[in-house]
N, C-alpha and C positions, 0 to 999 in steps of 0.2 A: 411536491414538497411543500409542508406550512411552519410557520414559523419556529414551532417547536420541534418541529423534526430535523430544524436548519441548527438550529440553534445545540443541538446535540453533538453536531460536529466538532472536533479540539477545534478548537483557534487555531492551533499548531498548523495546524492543515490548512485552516483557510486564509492564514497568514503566506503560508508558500505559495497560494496557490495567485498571490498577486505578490509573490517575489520578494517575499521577507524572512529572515533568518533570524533566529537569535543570535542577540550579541555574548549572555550569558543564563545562564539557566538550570535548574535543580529538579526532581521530584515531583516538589511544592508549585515553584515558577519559573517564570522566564521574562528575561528583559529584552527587547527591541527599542531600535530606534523608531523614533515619531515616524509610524507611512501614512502622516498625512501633510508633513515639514519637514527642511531639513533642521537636522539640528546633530551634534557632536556626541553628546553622552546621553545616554539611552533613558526615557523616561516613559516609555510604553510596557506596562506589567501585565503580565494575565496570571492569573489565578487557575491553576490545573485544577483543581478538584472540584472548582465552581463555574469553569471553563465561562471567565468573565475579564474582563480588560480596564483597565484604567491608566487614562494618560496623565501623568503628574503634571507637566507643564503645561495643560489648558484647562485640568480638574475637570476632566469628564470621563465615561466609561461604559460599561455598557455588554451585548452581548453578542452574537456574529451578526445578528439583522441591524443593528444598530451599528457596529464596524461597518461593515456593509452600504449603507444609508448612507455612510456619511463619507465613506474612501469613493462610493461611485457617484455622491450625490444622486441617490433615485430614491424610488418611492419603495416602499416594502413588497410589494408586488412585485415591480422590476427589480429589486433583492432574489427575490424568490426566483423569479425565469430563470436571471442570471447563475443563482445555484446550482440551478437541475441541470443546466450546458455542463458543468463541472466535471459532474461525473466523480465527486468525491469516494474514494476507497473506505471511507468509515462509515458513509450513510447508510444505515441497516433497512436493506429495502425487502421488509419480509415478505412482503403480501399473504402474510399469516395471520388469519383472526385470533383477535386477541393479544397477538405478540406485541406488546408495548416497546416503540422507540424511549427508552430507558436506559442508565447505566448500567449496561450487561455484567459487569464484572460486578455485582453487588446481590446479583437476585435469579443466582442460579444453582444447579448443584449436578454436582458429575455423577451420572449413574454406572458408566460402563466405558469402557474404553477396550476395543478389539481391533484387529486386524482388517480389515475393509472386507464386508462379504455381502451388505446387503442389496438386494438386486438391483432396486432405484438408486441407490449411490456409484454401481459398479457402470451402470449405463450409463447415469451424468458423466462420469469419467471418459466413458467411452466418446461419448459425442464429443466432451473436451480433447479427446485424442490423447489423454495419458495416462489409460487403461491399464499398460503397461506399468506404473511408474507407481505402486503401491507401497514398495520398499520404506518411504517419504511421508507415510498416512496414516492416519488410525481411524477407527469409527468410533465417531464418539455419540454415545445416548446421554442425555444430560434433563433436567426437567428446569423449567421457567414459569414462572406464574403458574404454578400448578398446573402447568403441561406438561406434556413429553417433548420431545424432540430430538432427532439424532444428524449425523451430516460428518461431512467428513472434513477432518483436524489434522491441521500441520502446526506443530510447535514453536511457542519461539524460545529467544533467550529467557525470559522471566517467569517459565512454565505456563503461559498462557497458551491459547490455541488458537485457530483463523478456523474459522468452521463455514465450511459452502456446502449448499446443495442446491435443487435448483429455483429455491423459494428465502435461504438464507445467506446473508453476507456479514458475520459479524465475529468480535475477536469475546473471549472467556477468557477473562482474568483481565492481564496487566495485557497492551500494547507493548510488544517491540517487533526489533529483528530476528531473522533466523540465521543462524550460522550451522554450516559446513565445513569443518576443518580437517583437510587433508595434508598439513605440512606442505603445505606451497609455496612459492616467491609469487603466486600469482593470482586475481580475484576477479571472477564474474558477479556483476551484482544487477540483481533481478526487482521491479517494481514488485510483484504478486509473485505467489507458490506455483501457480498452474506457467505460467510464462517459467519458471525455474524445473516445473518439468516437462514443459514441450522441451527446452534447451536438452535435458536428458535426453531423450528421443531422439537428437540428428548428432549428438555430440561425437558420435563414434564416424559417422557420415560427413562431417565437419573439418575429420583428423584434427580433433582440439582432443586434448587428453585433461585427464580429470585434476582441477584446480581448488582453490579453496571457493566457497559459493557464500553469498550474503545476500537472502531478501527481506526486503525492506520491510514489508507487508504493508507498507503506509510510503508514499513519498515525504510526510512530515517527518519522519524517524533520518534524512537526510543528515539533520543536525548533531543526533545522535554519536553518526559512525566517522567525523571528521580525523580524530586521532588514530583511527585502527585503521584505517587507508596508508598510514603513512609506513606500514610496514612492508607493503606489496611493490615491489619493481614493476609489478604492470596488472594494472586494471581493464578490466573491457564491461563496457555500461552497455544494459539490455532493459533501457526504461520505454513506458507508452511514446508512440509517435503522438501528443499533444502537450499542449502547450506548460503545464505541469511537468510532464517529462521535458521539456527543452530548459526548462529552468533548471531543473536538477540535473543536468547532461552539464549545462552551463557552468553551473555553480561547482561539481565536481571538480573538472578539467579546468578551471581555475588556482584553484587549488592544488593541485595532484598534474604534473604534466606527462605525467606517464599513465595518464587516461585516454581511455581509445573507446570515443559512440560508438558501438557495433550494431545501431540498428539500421544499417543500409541492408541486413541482412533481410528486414521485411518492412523496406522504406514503405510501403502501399498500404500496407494493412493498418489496425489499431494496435498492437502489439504482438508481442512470440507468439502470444497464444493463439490467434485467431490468424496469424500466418499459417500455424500448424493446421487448425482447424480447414480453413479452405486453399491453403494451396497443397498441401499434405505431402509437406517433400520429406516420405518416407524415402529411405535408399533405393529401395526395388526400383522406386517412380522414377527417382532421377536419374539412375543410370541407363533406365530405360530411354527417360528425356534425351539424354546426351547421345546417344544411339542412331537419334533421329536424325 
């Protein structure tokens, strides 16, 4: 990762990801408190469109490598290490020639949207282990910088999409949430789409019956969903086992005490999905398991 590729990340993101919330926030911006003092009433602004920060009360500002610099005191280099540990969900890691780490939502255009049939996307799926789970998907062909490109699209609230394959990670359009609404008293809520349908996969195996579902598709969208938690009698959290997800597991269940971490379910692994992936507790497996 170099500077400008760090630098493309929200703030949003790289503000949670050392445990900072907005205090209040629009569209446009959002205010925090000083994380690098304390202090009472919030004078840390960032600029969404310019994904750039200014602290009123010291008149300085700047942009994630420079937050960065100066919240870890290190050199831009050790900036940089320390990013790539992160493992941030917006860093568009395409390893596509030519594909500029760029504001995706500005310089793109939707060619085609179908049903998922194409073979390389159907086998990503498949290794992903939620082969099955197309109901949730679309294929999307779309062209960038006078490319093509196609990968497969989960929707969210603001008609945007999350589009993965096995060379792309990145969102078209507006970021948000995805909602699932079944008329429920009750809410699973999922870091990523793929982790929202491994959980498909064992849910019948689980004896959990079908509730309302919210993924996040970003842990910085945390901020987002604070008031529409308050309608659920019982939440069950299914974020990464690292240190981003314990803060959003934290910060949740602070809030909301009728929140339940449910990831002892695959305490070992990195998240659902790579539970699914290698331990593959289809039903056949585990009642075979049990047998033993």
């Amino acid at each position: 990762m170099n500077c400008k590729q760090f630098n493309t990340i929200p703030l949003e993101e790289v503000l949670l990801s050392i445990g900072h919330l907005p205090t209040k926030q629009n569209e446009k911006e959002a205010w925090y408190l000083n994380p690098f003092a304390s202090e009472a009433q919030a004078s840390f602004k960032i600029n969404k469109s310019l994904n750039k920060w200014y602290l009123f009360s010291e008149g300085i500002g700047g942009n994630n490598v420079d937050l960065l610099k100066k919240y870890l005191n290190k050199t831009t280099s050790e900036v940089l290490i320390w990013a790539e540990d992160q493992n941030f969900s917006s860093f568009q890691n395409q390893n596509i020639p030519d594909q500029k780490f760029e504001n995706q939502s500005k310089n793109y255009e939707i060619l085609d949207v179908n049903e998922v049939r194409h073979p390389a996307l159907m086998e990503y799926l498949r290794e992903r282990k939620v082969g099955n789970q197309t109901q949730f998907l679309h294929e999307i062909h779309y062209q960038m910088n006078d490319k093509n490109y196609f990968g497969i699209g989960f929707k969210n609230d603001s008609g945007g999409c999350e589009i993965r394959n096995k060379y792309s990670k990145i969102c078209l359009g507006k970021k948000d949430v995805s909602s699932i609404k079944n008329g429920s008293e009750s809410l699973r809520i999922f870091e990523g789409f793929f982790d929202f349908l491994s959980f498909k996969n064992v849910e019948n195996f689980l004896e959990k019956e079908p509730v309302d579902y919210l993924i996040l598709n970003s842990v910085s969208m945390i901020s987002k969903i604070k008031k529409s938690l308050d309608n659920y009698e019982n939440i069950e959290l299914y974020f990464d086992n690292d240190e981003a997800g314990n803060r959003a597991v934290e910060m949740i269940k602070n809030e909301n005490k009728n929140a339940e971490d449910c990831r002892i379910l695959y305490s070992n692994f990195k998240d659902l999905n790579d539970w699914i992936i290698h331990k593959n507790p289809s039903p056949e497996r585990q009642v075979k398991q049990r047998r033993r």
